[in-house]
C-alpha positions as CSV (number, residue, x, y, z in Angstrom):
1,X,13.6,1.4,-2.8
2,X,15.0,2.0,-5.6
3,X,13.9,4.7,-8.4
4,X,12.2,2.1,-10.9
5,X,10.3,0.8,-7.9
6,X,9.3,4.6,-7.2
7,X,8.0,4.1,-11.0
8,X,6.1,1.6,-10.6
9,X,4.2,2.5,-7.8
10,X,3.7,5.8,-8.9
11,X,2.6,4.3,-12.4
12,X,0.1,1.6,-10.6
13,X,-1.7,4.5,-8.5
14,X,-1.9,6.6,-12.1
15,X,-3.7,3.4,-13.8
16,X,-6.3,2.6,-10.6
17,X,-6.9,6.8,-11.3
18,X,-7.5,5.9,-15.2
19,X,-4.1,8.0,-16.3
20,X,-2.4,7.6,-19.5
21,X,1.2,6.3,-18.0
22,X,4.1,4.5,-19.0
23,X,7.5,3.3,-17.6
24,X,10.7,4.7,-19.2
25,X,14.2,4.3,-18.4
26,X,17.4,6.8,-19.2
27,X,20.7,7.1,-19.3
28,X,23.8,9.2,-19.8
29,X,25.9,9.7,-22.9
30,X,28.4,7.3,-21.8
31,X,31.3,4.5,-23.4
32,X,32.5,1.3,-22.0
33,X,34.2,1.6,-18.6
34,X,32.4,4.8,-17.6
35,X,29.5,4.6,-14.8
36,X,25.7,3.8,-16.2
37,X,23.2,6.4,-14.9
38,X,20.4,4.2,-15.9
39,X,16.8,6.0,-13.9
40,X,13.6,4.6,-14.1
41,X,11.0,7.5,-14.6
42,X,7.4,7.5,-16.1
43,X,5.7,9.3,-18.8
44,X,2.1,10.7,-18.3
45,X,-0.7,12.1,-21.0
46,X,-1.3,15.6,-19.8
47,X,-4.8,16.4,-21.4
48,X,-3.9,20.3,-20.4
49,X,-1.0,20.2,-22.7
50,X,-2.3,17.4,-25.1
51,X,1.3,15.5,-24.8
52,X,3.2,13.1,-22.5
53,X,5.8,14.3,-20.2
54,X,8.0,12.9,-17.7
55,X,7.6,12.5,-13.8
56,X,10.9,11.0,-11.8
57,X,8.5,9.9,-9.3
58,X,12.0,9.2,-6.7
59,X,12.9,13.1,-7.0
60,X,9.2,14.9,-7.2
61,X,10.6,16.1,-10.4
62,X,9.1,17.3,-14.1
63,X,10.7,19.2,-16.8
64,X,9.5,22.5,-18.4
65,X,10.4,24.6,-20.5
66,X,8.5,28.1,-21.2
67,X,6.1,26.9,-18.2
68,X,5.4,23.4,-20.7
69,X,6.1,20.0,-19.3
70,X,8.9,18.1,-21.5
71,X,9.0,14.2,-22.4
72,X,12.3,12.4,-22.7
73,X,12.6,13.3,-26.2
74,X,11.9,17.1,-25.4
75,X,14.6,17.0,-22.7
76,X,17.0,14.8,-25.2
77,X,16.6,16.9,-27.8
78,X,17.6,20.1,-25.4
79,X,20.5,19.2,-23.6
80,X,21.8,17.8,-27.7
81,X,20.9,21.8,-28.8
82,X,22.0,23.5,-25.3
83,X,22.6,21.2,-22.6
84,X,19.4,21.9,-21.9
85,X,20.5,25.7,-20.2
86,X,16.8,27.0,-20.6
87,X,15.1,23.3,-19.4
88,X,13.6,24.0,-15.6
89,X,13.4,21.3,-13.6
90,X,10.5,21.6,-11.1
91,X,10.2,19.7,-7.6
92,X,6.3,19.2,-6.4
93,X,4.0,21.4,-7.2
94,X,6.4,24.7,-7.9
95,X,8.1,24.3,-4.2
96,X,11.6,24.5,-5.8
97,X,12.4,25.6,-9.5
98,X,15.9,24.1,-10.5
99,X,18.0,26.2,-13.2
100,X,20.6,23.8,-15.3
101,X,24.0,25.3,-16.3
102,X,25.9,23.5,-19.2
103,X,28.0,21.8,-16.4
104,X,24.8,20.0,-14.4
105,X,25.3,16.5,-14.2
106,X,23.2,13.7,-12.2
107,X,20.2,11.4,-12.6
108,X,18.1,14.6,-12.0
109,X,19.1,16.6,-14.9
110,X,18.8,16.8,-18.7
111,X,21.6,15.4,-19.0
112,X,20.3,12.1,-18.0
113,X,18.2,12.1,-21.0
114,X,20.7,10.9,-24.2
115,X,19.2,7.3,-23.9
116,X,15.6,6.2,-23.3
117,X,13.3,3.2,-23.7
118,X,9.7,3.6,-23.6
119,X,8.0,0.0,-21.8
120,X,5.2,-1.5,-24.3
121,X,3.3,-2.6,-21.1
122,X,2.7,-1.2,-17.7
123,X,1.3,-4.0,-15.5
124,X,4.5,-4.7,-14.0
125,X,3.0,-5.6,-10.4
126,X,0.5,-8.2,-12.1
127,X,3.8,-9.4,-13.8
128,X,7.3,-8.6,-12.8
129,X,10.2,-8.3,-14.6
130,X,10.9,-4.9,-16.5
131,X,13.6,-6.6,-18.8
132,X,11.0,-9.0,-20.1
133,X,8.7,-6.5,-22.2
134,X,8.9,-4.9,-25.8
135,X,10.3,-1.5,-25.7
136,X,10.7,1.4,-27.7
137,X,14.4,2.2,-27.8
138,X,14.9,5.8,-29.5
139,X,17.8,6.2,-32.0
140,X,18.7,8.8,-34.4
141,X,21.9,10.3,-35.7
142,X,23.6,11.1,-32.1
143,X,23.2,7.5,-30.5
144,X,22.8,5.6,-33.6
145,X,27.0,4.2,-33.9
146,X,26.9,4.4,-30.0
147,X,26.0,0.9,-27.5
148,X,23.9,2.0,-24.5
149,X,26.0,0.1,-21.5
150,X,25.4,-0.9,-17.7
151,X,27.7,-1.3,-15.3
152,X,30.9,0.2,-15.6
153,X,32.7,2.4,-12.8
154,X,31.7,1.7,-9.5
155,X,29.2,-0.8,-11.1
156,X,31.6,-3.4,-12.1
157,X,32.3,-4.5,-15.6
158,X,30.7,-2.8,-18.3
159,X,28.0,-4.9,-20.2
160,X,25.5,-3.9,-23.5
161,X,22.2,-3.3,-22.0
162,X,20.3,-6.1,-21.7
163,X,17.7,-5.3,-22.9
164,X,19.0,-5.7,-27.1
165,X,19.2,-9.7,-26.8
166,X,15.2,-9.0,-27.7
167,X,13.2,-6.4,-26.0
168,X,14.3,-3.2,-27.5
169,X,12.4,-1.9,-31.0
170,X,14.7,0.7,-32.3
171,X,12.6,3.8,-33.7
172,X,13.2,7.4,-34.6
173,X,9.7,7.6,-35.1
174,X,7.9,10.5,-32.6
175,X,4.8,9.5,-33.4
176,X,5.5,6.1,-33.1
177,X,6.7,6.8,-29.2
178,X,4.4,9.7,-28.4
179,X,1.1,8.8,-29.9
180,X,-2.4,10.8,-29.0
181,X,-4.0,8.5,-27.1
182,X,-7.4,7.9,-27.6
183,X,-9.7,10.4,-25.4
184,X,-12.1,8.6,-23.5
185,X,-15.8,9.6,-22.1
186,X,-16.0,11.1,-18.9
């Protein structure tokens, strides 16, 4: 399996529990030629810290920083200020804390975190195909005169992401990707 189909499950089993999920996908600062890091990850609704962060279901691994869980744009927005050099990254429940130097590199750290869609759906078992939804593409003054590629490297050829023939909705709009979802009666 792959890490998207690590999403999926693990974003499947959140809905039957009646969790606020989500399906993302990231990717590395990189340019035409150079290797894609493209990871499929989800986002949850934490009601504890009334905000979504991420889970890379494949590695057992959230982000924190000062002991609070980070969503994509959290984690974007340190490794952009810091490469991310005071961003934990936590496996299971607290079993190993990993510290990220300015040189960390992988699909499992910050770094990983300069591109990211947010899916628009989340019923991808009941209807396959993750590059056939709406998505929230976030873009602001670092990415906004870049082109987020696949392929490239060991990959083969290096091709725009597929997903801007029609499926990406370009925002720089946090509210717009991280709403408050509505609390429901329990």
């Amino acid at each position: 399996m792959y890490c998207t189909q690590y999403a999926f499950a693990f974003l499947q089993a959140g809905i039957a529990l009646g969790w606020y999920i989500r399906k993302l996908g990231v990717d590395a600062d990189h340019e035409i030629g150079q290797e894609e890091m493209h990871h499929g990850i989800v986002d949850i609704w934490s009601n504890q810290f009334q905000k979504w962060y991420v889970i890379d279901a494949l590695n057992n691994l959230h982000f924190e920083k000062d002991k609070i869980p980070l969503n994509a744009h959290e984690i974007r927005m340190e490794y952009l200020k810091d490469k991310a050099t005071n961003v934990q990254g936590i496996i299971g429940n607290q079993a190993e804390v990993i510290r990220y130097t300015s040189d960390s590199t992988g699909f499992h750290t910050p770094s990983n975190y300069f591109w990211f869609f947010i899916s628009l759906r989340n019923n991808f078992f009941e209807e396959p195909g993750l590059y056939n939804t709406k998505t929230l593409l976030w873009i602001d003054e670092s990415n906004r005169s870049k082109i987020w590629y696949k392929g490239g490297g060991t990959k083969g050829t290096s091709y725009r992401h597929p997903m801007y023939q029609s499926q990406f909705i370009q925002t720089s709009d946090t509210n717009e990707c991280f709403p408050v979802p509505p609390m429901r009666n329990s």
